[in-house]
C-alpha positions as CSV (number, residue, x, y, z in Angstrom):
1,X,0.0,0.0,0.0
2,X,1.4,3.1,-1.0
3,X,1.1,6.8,0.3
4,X,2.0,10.2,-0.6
5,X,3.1,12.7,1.8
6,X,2.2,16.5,1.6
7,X,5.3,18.6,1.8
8,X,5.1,20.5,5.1
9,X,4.0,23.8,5.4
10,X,6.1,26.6,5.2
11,X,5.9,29.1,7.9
12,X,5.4,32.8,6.5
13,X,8.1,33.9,8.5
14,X,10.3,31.7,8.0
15,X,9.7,32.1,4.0
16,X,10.3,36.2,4.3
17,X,13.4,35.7,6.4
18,X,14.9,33.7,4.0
19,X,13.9,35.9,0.8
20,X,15.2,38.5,2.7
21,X,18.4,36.9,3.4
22,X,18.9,35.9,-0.3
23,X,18.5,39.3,-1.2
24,X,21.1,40.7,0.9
25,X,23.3,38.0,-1.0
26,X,22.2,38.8,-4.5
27,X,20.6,36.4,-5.2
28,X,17.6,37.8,-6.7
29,X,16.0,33.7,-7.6
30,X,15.8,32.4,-4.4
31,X,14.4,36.0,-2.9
32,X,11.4,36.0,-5.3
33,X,10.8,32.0,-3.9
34,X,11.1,33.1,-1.0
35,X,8.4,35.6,-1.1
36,X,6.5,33.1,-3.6
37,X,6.5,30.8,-0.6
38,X,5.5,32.9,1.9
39,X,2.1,34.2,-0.4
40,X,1.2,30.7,-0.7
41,X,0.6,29.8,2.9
42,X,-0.7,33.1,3.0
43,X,-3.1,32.3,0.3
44,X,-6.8,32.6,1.8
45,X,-5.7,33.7,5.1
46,X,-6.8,37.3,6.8
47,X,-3.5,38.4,7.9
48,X,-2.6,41.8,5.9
49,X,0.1,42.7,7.2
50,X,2.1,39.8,6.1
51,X,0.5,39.2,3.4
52,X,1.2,43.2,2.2
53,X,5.0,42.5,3.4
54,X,5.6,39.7,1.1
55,X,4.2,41.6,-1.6
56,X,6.3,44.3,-1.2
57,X,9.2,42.6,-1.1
58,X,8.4,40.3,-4.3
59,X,7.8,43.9,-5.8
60,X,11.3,44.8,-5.3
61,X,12.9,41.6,-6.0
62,X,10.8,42.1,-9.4
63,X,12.2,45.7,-9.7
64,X,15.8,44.6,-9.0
65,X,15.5,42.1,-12.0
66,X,14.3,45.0,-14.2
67,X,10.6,43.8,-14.4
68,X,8.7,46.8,-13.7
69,X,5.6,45.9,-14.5
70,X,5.6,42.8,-12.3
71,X,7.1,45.3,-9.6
72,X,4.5,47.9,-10.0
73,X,1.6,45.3,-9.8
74,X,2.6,43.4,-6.4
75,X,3.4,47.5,-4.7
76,X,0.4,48.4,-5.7
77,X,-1.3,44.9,-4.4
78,X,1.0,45.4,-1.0
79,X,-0.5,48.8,-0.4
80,X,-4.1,47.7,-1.1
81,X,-3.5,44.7,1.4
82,X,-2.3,46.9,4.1
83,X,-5.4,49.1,4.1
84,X,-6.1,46.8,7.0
85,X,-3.0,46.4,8.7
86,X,-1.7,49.0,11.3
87,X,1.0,51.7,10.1
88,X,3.8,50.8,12.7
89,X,4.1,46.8,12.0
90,X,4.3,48.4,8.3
91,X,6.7,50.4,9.2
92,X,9.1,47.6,10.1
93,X,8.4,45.5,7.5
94,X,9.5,48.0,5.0
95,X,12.4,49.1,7.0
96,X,13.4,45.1,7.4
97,X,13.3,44.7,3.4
98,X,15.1,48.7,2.9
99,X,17.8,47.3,5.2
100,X,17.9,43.9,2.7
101,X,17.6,46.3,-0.7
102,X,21.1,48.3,0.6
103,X,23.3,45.2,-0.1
104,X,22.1,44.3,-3.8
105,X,21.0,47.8,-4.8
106,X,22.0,51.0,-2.2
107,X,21.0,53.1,-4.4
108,X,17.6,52.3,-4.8
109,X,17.3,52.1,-0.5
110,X,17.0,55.5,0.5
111,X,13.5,55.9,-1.2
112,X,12.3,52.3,0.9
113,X,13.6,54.0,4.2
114,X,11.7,57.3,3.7
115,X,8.4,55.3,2.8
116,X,9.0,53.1,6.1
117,X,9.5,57.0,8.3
118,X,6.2,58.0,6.8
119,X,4.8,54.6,7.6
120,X,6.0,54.9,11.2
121,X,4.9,58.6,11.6
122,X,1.7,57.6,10.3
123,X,0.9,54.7,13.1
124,X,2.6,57.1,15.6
125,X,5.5,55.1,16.4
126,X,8.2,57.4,17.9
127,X,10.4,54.7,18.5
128,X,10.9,53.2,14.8
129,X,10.4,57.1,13.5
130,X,13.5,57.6,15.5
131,X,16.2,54.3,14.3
132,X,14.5,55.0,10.8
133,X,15.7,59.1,11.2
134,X,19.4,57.5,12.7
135,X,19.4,55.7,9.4
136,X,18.8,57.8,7.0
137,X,21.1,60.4,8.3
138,X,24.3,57.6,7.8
139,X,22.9,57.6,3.8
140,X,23.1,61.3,4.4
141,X,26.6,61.0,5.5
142,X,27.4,58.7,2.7
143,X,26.3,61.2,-0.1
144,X,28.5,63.8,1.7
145,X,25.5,65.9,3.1
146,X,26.7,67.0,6.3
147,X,24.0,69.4,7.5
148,X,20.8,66.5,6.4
149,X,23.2,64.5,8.3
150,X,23.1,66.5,11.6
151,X,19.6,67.3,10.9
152,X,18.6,63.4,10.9
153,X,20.7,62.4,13.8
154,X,19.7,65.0,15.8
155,X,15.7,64.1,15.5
156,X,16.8,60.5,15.7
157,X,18.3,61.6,19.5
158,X,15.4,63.4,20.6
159,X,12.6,60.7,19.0
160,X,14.8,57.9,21.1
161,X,14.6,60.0,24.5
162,X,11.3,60.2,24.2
163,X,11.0,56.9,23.5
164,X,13.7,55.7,26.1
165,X,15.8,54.3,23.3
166,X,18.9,54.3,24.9
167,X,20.7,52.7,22.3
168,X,19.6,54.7,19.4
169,X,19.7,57.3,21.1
170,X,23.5,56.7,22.2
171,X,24.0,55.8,18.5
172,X,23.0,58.9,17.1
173,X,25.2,60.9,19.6
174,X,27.8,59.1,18.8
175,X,27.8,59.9,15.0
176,X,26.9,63.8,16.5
177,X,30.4,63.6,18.2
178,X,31.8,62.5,14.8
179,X,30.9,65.4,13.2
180,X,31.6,68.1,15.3
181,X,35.0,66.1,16.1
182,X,35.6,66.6,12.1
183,X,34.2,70.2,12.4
184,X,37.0,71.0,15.1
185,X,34.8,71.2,18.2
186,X,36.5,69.0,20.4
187,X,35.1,69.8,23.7
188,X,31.5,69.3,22.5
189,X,32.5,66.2,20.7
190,X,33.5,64.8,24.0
191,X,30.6,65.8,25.3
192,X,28.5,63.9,23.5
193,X,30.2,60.7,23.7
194,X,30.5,61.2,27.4
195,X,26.4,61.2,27.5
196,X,26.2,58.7,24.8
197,X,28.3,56.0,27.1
198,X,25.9,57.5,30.1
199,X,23.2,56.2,28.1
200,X,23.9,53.0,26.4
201,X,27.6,51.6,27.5
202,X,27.9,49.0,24.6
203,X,25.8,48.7,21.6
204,X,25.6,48.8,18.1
205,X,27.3,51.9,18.4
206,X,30.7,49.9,20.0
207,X,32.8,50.9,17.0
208,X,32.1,54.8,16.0
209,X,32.6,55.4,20.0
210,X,35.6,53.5,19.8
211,X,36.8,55.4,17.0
212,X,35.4,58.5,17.8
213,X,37.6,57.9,21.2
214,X,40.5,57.1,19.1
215,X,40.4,60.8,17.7
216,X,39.7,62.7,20.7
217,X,42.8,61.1,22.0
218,X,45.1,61.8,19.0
219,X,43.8,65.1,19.8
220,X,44.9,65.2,23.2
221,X,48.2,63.7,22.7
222,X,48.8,66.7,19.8
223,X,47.6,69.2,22.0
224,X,50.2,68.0,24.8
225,X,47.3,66.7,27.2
226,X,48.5,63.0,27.7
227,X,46.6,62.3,30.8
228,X,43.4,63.1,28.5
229,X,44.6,61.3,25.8
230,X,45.5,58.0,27.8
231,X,42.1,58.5,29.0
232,X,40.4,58.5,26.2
233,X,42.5,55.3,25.1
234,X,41.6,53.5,27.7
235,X,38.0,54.0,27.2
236,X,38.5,53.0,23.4
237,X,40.3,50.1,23.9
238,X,38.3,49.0,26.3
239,X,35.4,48.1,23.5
240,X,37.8,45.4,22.1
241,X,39.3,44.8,18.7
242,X,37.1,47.1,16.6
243,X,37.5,47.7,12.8
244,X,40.0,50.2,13.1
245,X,43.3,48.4,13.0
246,X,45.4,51.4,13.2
247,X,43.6,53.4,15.9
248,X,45.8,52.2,18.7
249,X,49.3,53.4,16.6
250,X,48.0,57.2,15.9
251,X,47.2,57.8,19.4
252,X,51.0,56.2,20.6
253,X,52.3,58.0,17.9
254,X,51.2,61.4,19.1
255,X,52.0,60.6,22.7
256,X,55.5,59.8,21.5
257,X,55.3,63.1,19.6
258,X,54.3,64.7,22.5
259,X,56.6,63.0,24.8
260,X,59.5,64.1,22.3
261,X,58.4,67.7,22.5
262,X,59.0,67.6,26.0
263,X,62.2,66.3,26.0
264,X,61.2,63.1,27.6
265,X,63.1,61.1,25.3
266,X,63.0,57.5,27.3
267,X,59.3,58.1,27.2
268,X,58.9,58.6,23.4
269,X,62.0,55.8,22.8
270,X,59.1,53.4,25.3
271,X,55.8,54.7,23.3
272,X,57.8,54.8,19.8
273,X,58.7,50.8,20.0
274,X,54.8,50.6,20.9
275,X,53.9,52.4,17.9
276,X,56.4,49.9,15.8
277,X,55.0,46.9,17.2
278,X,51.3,47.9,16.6
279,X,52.2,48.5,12.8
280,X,54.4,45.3,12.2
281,X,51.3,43.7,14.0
282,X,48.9,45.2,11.5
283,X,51.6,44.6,8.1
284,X,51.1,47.9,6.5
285,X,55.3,48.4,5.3
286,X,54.5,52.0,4.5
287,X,53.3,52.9,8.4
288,X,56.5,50.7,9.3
289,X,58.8,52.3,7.8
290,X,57.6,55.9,9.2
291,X,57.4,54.2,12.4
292,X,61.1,53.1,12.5
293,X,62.1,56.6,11.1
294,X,60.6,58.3,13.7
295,X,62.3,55.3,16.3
296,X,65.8,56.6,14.4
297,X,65.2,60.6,15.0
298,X,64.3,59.9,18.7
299,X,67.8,57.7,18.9
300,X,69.6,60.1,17.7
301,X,68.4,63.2,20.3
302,X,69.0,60.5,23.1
303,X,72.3,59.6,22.1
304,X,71.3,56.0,21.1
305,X,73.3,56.0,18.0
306,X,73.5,52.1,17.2
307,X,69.8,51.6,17.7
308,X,69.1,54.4,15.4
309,X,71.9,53.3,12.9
310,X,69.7,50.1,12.9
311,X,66.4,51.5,12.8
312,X,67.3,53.8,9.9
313,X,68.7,50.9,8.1
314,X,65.5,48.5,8.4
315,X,63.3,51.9,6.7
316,X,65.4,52.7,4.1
317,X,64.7,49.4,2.2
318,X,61.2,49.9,2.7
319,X,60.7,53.5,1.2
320,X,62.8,52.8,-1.6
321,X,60.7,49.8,-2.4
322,X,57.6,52.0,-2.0
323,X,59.0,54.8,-3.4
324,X,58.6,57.0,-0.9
325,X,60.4,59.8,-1.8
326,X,59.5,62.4,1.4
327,X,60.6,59.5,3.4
328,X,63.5,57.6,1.5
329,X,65.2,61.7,1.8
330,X,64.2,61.9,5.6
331,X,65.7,58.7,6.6
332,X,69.3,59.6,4.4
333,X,69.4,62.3,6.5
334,X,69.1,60.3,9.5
335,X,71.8,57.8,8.8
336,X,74.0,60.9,7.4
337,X,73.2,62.3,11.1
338,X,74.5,59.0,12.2
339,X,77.5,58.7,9.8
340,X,78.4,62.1,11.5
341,X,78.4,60.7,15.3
342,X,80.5,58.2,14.3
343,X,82.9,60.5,12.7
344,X,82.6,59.5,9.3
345,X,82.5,62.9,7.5
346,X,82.6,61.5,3.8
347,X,79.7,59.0,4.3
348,X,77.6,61.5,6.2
349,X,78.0,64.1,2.8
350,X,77.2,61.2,0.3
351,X,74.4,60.5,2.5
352,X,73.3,63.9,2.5
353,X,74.0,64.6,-1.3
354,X,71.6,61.1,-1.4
355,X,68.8,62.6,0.7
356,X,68.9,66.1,-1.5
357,X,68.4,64.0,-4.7
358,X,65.9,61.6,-3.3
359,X,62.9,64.2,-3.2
360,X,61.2,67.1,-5.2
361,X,60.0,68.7,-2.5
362,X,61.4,72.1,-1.4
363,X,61.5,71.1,2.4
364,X,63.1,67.9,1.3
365,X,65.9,69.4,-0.5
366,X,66.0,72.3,1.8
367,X,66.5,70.2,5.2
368,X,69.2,67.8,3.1
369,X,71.5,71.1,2.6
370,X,71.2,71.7,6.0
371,X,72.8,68.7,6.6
372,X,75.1,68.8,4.3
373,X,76.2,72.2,6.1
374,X,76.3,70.0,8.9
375,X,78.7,67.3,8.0
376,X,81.1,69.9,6.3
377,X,81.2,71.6,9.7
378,X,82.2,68.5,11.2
379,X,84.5,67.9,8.6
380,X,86.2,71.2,9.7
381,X,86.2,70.2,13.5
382,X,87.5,66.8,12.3
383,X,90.5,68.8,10.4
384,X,89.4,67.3,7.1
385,X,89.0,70.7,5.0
386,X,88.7,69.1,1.6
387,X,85.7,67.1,2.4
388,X,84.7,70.4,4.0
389,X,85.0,72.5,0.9
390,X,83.1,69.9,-0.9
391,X,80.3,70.0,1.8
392,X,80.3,73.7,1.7
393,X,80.2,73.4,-2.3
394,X,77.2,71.3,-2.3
395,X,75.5,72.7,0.5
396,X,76.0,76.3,-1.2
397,X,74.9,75.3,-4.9
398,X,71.2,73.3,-3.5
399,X,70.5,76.8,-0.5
400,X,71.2,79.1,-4.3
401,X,68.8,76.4,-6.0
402,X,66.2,76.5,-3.5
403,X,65.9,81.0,-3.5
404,X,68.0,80.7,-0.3
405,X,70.6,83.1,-1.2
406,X,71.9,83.9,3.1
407,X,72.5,80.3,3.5
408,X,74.3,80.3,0.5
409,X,76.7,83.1,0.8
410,X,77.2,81.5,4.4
411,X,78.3,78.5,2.6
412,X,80.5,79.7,0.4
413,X,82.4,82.0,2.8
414,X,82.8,78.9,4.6
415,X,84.1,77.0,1.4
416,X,86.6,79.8,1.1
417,X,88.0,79.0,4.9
418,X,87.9,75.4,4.1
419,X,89.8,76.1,0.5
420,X,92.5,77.9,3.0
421,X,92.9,75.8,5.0
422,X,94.6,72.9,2.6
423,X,97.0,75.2,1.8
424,X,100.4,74.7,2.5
425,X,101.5,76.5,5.7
């Protein structure tokens, strides 16, 4: 005896959650089954504001595939279906497939969120008027409109309060701080984060406060506030490894800065190595080989003349790979400084004369001839007049090159002493 089983039912849900999910993914076949599934078991059944939801989405699965007529039909058909649904569970449902639409079609998402807001103010929900507000001001952001932005994020905070929202309500002063960090009002950007946190601790908002953290930090450390700024990197840090890699180098490398400014050079040696270790860690060469430049300068002001030797020689490599001209010129200098503390005149000029032709730029070339200046004055001390005169010859010819007629007449009254000098006496 045989018998036939009838496929289970699918739940409507279920159906819409994974048409949903296949749109995010692109693929636009198994969304429109989806949705073909769901209207099935919804076939007969009073329930409008599923049924209106799966319409709508099978209307923009349709439009996505370029079938506008198809797409016009079922929005229509959704619309008419939802005459007896209520506004707010609308709302979602159009903000759930908007959400879905931004991953295979962002441009066409905007248009879905602002129907969902309408939808929302319509059944009075303050709550979902509020998220939907927060989102639309991040596609705000996104097409570089600043003041809609604000405008969005700022209704989204005050919908939320009323609404006790925390989290939205922290999101959206979060993205505040952002902007006001970027429009150079620091204070009031920690402000706002400071009451965001008050609000909502952690969140969806754990990474823009993390990074908005990371900044007000940097500033700190720029500013010469270091207690503020390892404040403010504790707090950041303290929201784990968020998507901002480099966040944790630009703050050390401030503090070291900052530290260096001071003349707190054991401090800025301790928080340079950090710097270094944070940028091997995260493998960008380019930030590595700045890193170990900056290691080499701070060696040098602290005496430390063999870790700076080495540190200058791991960078050079790298910038010249890169071609990194700013850089490759900056660290010649360094290892010219170098050759110079060792008491290697000659190596410290061809490293100089290196560093001069390395770069274009005028502060480049200009900072080179100062150290060429520098090596033939220590070629003098030395007792080595000809390399001098060369020095003075080279360092005279790029000051004349560069408009810098003083340093050059400087120069070559000092080539004249150092042309005396190998005279016979």
């Amino acid at each position: 005896m045989s018998t036939s089983q009838t496929p289970p039912a699918v739940d409507p849900d279920s159906a819409m959650s994974r048409a949903s999910g296949a749109m995010r993914a692109g693929d636009l076949v198994e969304a429109l089954a989806g949705y073909d599934d769901a209207l099935a078991q919804l076939h007969g059944v009073f329930d409008p504001e599923r049924r209106g939801a799966a319409l709508f989405g099978r209307g923009l699965v349709h439009q996505l595939a370029g079938s506008r007529e198809n797409a016009f039909a079922d929005v229509v058909a959704a619309f008419d279906a939802w005459r007896g649904g209520r506004p707010a569970w609308i709302a979602a449902a159009i903000a759930e497939i908007a959400s879905a639409c931004e991953e295979a079609r962002p441009a066409l998402a905007p248009a879905y969120w602002e129907t969902a807001g309408q939808m929302a103010l319509r059944g009075g929900d303050s709550r979902l008027q509020g998220v939907i507000a927060g989102h639309l001001g991040g596609l705000a952001i996104e097409d570089a409109d600043v003041d809609e932005a604000r405008r969005l994020w700022e209704e989204a905070e005050r919908l939320a309060r009323q609404t006790a929202d925390d989290r939205t309500a922290a999101a959206a002063l979060i993205n505040l701080a952002t902007l006001d960090l970027e429009a150079g009002r620091v204070s009031e950007s920690a402000r706002r984060v400071a009451e965001a946190l008050s609000l909502a601790p952690r969140g969806p908002h754990d990474a823009a406060a993390a990074r908005v953290l990371t900044d007000l930090a940097v500033a700190e450390a720029a500013g010469g506030r270091t207690d503020g700024a390892l404040l403010y990197l504790e707090q950041a840090l303290g929201f784990g490894d968020f998507p901002d890699a480099d966040s944790r180098e630009r703050v050390f490398a401030a503090l070291a800065g900052d530290a260096r400014d001071r003349g707190d050079l054991e401090e800025a040696r301790r928080l340079g190595e950090e710097t270094l270790e944070l940028v091997r860690t995260r493998g960008d060469q380019t930030a590595v080989a700045q890193a170990l430049c900056d290691l080499g300068v701070i060696a040098l002001e602290g005496g430390w003349i063999d870790d700076a030797q080495s540190w200058f020689d791991e960078a050079l490599p790298i910038a010249r790979e890169r071609r990194i001209d700013g850089l490759v010129s900056a660290v010649s200098r360094g290892l010219a400084d170098v050759a110079r503390a060792h008491g290697d005149e000659l190596s410290a000029l061809r490293l100089a004369e290196q560093a001069h032709t390395a770069s274009d730029d005028p502060l480049d070339r200009l900072a080179a001839a100062v150290t060429m200046a520098a090596a033939a004055d220590s070629a003098m001390r030395n007792h080595e007049p000809s390399i001098a005169a060369t020095g003075y010859a080279t360092a005279a010819a790029a000051y004349r090159d560069l408009g810098r007629e003083d340093a050059a007449v400087v120069c070559e009254k000092a080539l004249r002493g150092a042309q005396r000098a190998q005279l016979p006496r």
